[in-house]
C-alpha positions in Angstrom: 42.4 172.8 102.5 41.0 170.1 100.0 43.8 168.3 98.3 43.5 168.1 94.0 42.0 165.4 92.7 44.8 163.4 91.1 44.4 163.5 87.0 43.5 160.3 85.2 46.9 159.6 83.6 46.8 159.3 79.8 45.8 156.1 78.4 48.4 154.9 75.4 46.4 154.8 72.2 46.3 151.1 71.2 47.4 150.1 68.0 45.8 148.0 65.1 46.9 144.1 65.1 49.5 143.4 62.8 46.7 141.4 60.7 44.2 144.5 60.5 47.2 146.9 58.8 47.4 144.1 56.5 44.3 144.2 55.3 43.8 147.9 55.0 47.0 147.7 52.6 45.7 145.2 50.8 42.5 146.9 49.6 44.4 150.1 49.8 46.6 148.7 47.5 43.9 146.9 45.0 41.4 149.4 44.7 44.5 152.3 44.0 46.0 149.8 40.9 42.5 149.3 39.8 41.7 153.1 39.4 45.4 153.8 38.1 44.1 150.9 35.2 40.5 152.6 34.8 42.3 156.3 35.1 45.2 156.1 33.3 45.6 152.5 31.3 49.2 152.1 30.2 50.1 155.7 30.4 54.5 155.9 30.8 53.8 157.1 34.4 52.2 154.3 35.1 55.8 152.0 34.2 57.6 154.6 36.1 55.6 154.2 39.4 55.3 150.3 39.2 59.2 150.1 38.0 60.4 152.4 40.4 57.9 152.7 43.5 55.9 150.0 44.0 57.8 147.0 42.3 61.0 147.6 44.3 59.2 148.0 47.8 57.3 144.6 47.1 60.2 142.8 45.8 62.9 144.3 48.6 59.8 142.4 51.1 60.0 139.4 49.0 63.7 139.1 49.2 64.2 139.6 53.1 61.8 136.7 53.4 63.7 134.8 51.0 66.9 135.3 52.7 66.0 133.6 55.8 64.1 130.8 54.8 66.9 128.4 54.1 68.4 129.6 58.0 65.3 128.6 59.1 63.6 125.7 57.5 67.4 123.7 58.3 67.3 125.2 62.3 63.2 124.8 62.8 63.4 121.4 61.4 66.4 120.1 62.9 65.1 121.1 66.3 61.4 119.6 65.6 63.1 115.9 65.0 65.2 116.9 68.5 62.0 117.4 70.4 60.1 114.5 68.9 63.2 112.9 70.4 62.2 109.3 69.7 62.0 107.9 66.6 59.5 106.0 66.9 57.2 109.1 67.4 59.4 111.0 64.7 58.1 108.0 62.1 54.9 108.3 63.6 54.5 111.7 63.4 56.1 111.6 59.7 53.8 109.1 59.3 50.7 111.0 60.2 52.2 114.3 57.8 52.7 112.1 54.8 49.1 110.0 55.0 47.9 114.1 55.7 49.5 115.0 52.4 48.4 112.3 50.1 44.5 112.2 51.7 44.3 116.2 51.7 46.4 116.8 48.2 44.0 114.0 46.6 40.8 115.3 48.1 41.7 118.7 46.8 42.9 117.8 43.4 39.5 115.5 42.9 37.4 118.7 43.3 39.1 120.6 41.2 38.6 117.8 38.1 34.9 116.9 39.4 34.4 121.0 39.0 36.2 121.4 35.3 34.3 118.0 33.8 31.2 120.4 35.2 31.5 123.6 33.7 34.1 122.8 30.8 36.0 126.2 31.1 38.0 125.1 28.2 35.0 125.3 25.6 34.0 128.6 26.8 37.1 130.5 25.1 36.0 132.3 22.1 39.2 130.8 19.5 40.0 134.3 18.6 40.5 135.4 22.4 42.8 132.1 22.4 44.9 133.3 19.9 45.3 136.7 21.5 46.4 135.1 24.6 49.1 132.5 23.4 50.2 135.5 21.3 50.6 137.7 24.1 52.6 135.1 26.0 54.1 133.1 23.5 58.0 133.9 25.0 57.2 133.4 28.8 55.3 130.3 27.3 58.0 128.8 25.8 60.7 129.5 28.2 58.6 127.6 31.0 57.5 124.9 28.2 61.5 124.4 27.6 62.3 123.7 31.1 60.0 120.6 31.3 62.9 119.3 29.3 65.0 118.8 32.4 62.0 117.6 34.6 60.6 114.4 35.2 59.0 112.4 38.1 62.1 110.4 38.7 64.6 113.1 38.5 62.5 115.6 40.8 62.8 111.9 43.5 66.4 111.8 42.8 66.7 115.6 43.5 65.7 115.1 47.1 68.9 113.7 47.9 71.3 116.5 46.7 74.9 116.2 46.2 75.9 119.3 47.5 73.5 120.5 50.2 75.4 124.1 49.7 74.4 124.4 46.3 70.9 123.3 47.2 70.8 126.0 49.8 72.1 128.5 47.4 69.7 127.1 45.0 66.7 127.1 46.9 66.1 123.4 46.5 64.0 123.4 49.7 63.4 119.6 49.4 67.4 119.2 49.6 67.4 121.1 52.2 64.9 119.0 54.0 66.5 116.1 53.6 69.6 117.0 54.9 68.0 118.8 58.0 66.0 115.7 58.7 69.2 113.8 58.5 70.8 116.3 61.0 68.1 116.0 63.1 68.3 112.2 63.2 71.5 112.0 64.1 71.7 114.2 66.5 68.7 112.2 68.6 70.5 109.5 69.0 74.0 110.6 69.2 74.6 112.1 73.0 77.9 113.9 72.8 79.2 117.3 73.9 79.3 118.3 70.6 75.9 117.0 69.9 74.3 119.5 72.6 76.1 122.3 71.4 75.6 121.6 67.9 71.6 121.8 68.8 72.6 124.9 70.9 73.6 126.9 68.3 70.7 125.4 65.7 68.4 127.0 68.9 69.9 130.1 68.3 69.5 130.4 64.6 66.1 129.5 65.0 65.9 132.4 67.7 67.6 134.9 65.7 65.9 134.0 62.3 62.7 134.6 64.3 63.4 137.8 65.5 65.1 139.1 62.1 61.7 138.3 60.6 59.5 140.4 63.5 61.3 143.3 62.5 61.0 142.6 59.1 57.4 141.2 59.0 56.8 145.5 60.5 57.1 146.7 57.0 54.4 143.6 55.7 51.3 146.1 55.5 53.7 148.6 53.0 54.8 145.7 51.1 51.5 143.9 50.4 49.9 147.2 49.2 53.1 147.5 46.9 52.9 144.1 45.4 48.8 144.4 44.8 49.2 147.8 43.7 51.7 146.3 40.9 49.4 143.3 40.0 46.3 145.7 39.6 47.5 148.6 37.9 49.3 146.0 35.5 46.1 143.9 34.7 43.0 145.6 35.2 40.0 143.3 34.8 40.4 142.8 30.6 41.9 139.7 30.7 39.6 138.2 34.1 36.7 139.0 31.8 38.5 137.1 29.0 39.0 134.0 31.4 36.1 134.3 33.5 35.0 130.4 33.8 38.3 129.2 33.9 39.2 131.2 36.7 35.3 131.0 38.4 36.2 127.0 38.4 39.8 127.5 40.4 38.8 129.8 42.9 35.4 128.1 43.6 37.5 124.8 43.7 39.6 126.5 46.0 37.2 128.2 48.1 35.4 124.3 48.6 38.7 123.2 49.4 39.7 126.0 51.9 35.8 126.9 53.6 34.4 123.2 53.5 37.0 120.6 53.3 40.1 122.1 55.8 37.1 123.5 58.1 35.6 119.8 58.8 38.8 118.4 59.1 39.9 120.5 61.6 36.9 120.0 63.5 36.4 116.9 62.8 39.8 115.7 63.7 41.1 118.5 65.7 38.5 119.6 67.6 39.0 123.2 67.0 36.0 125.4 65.8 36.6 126.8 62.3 36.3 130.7 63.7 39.1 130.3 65.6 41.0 128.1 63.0 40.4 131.1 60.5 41.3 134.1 63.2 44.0 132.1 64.4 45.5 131.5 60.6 44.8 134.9 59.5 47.9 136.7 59.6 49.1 133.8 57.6 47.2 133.4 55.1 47.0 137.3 54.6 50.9 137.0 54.1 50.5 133.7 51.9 48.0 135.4 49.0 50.1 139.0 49.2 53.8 137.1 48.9 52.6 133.9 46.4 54.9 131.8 48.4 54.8 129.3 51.1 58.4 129.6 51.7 58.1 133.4 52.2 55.7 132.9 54.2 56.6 130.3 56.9 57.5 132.1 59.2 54.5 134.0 60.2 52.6 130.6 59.3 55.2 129.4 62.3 54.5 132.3 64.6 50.6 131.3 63.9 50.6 127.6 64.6 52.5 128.2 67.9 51.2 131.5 69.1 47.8 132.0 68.0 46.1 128.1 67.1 48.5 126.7 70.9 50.3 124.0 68.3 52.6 122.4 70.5 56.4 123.6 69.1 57.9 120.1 68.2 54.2 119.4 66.1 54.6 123.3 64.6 58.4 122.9 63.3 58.3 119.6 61.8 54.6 119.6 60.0 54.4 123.9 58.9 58.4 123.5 57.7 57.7 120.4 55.5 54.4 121.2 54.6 56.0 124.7 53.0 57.5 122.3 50.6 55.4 119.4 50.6 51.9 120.0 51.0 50.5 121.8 48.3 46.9 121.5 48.1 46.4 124.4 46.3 48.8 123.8 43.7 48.0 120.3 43.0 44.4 121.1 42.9 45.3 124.5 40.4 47.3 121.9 37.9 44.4 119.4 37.6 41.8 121.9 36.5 44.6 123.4 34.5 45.8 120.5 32.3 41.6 119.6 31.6 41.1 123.2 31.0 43.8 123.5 28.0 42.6 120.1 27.3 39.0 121.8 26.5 40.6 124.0 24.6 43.0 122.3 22.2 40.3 119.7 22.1 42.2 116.4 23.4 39.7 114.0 25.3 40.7 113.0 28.4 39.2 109.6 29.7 37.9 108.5 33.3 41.5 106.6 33.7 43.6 109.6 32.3 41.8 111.9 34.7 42.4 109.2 37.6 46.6 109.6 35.9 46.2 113.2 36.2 44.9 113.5 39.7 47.9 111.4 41.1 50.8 112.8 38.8 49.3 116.4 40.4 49.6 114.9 43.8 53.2 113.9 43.1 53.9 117.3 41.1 52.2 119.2 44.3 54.6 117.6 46.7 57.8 118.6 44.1 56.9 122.5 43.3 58.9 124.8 44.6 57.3 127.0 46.8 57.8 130.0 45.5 55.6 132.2 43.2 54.7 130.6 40.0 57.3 127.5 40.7 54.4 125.3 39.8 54.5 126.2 36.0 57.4 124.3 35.0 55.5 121.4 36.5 52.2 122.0 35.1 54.4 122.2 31.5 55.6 118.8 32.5 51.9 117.4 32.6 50.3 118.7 29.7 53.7 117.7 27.9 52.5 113.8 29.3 49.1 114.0 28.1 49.6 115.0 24.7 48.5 119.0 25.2 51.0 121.3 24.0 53.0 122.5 26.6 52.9 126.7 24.6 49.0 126.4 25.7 50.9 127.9 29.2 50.6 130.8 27.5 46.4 131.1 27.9 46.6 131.9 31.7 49.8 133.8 32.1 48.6 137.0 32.3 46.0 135.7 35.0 48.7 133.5 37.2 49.7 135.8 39.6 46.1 136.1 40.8 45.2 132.5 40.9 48.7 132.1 42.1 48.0 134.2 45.3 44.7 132.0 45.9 46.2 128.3 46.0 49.4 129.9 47.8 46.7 130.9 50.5 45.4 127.1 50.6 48.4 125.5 50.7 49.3 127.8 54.0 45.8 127.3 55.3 46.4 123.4 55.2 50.0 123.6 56.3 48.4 125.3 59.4 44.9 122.6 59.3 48.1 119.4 59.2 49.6 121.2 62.2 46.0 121.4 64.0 45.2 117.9 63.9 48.4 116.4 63.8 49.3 117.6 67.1 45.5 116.7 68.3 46.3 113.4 67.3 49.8 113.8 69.0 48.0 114.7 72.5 49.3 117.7 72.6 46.2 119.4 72.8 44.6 120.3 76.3 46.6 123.0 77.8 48.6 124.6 75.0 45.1 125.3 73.0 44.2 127.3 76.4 47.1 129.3 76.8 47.0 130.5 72.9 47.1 134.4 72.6 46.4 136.4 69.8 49.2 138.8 68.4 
């Protein structure tokens, strides 16, 4: 008697990469706001959806991101100054992260000014849409316009150091926080104690825990970013794009140099990775960068791709992705230069070769102090113009358009957080096996 043949058993249906359920909530998320804008316009569902559904789903994302950042940007940095272990390499690679900054930040910001002197955005505003626009805004404007009041260049310096690293924790003075991690993480190198290992024991196990925390949380990430652009679309519709259309043509081309050109060569260049795999590698990231607005928010899964997906050595990742989250913001610097000689266009104040070549390095500077959260470079950018002599109200031309251009430059400044981390840890020789054994998620 002929025995059965066995049955094939059941294969397990494989599911879509965390980064492909991303992007179908993003454009599931865009294209239903724009047809709720085209459908319906400002009809009192509308509110009722954004204020009830869609707003609080994007925000309740935003804010279990936020709550472990502080945890860990103190653990991941602490522990990257442990592994670098001596200090010499700890200056050089701090070395290497700073020169990155400066060189990168500059580059950026110099395209952006070269692109604005070009296509003079600021003349192209009809005076009547101007009015309409700084009308609109005029209280937003002036709130952010007042808070320039308690910034300056020295006082944003001085605010590195902070008095009471609790309140800059609970502030989220991310620079503070830095500081004081750095300073942990000194110490703790060259102090051998007991206490000392179990003190970087349990910084281990925050780190752990902080990561796992934001697996679970990074699940609901395709839900959330189809909230948030949902909320963004449905709220502005393309009137006031249309309205703004060189201005915002010269940021995101700026950006796009900056991001497809610059980064890519670099990284190549210097890193000797191939930009395709740079770009698959970082794409997680930088998905969760231009949905969220915020570096902060999104260091961990820029973490999770320096380490997991690009092979970035874990002492390179922790020290270069953490600071950079703070510290190196291309996109932001680059965003506040074409800004400032954009509502210079417009309000008609002429800006010479050597107040350009001011504006490019204050923006370098301002880059490296803006928070990193969503629209934490305005207060900045108010700060500028408020140097140059443009009024500070003139803000109020490209609120309605910030978010937008605001998801863009966050998606930069990740993308050369994760380009630092690349070549840094090339330059570090940390690059021949790790690079191999890098998986994907």
């Amino acid at each position: 008697m002929n025995a059965m043949p066995a049955l094939p058993a059941p294969q397990r249906r494989r599911r879509l990469s965390l980064h492909t359920r991303m992007l179908i909530g993003f454009l599931a998320g865009a294209l239903a706001g724009m047809a709720t804008y085209a459908l319906a316009g400002q009809a009192p569902w509308v509110d009722m959806v954004i204020g009830y559904v869609s707003q609080p789903l994007g925000e309740l994302f935003l804010r279990l991101l936020f709550m472990l950042v502080v945890p860990l940007v103190f653990s991941a940095l602490v522990l990257g100054v442990v592994e670098i272990g001596d200090p010499r390499a700890l200056g050089r690679v701090g070395l290497k992260t700073l020169l990155w900054i400066l060189a990168v930040t500059g580059i950026a910001v110099a395209i952006g000014l070269l692109l604005a002197n070009v296509f003079q955005p600021g003349r192209g505003v009809p005076a009547e849409v101007g009015q309409q626009l700084l009308a609109q805004s005029s209280g937003q404007a002036g709130q952010i316009a007042a808070q320039r009041e308690a910034l300056s260049i020295r006082d944003m310096l001085l605010g590195i150091v902070p008095r009471n690293p609790v309140r800059a924790a609970a502030d989220g003075n991310l620079l503070a926080v830095m500081f004081v991690a750095l300073a942990f993480g000194i110490a703790a190198t060259v102090t051998r104690s007991e206490g000392t290992r179990t003190f970087v024991g349990t910084m281990q196990g925050i780190y752990d825990i902080s990561l796992r925390l934001i697996g679970w949380v990074i699940e609901l990430a395709p839900v959330a970013v189809a909230a948030l652009l949902y909320t963004l679309t449905a709220r502005l519709g393309w009137d006031v794009l249309l309205q703004l259309t060189r201005y915002i043509g010269v940021v995101l081309g700026a950006l796009a140099l900056q991001t497809f050109v610059v980064l890519p060569l670099l990284v190549w260049g210097l890193g000797r990775m191939r930009p395709g795999r740079f770009f698959r590698g970082a794409e997680t990231a930088l998905l969760t960068a231009f949905s969220t607005s915020s570096s902060s928010a999104t260091l961990p899964t820029t973490l999770r791709a320096a380490e997991q997906r690009l092979g970035v050595s874990r002492k390179v990742s922790r020290f270069v992705c953490t600071l950079g989250a703070t510290a190196n913001m291309n996109g932001t610097a680059l965003y506040e230069g074409v800004t400032v000689l954009f509502l210079a266009q417009f309000f008609g104040v002429e800006l010479g070769l050597l107040q350009q070549i001011s504006v490019l390095l204050i923006c370098v500077l301002g880059g490296i102090g803006a928070a990193g959260v969503p629209g934490g470079s305005l207060p900045v950018l108010a700060m500028i113009l408020g140097m140059f002599g443009i009024p500070p109200q003139g803000i109020g031309l490209v609120l309605g358009i910030d978010r937008i251009l605001d998801m863009s430059r966050t998606t930069l400044n990740v993308a050369g957080d994760l380009a630092a981390a690349v070549v840094i840890d090339r330059l570090e020789g940390n690059h021949t096996d790790t690079r191999k054994r890098a998986v994907a998620d």
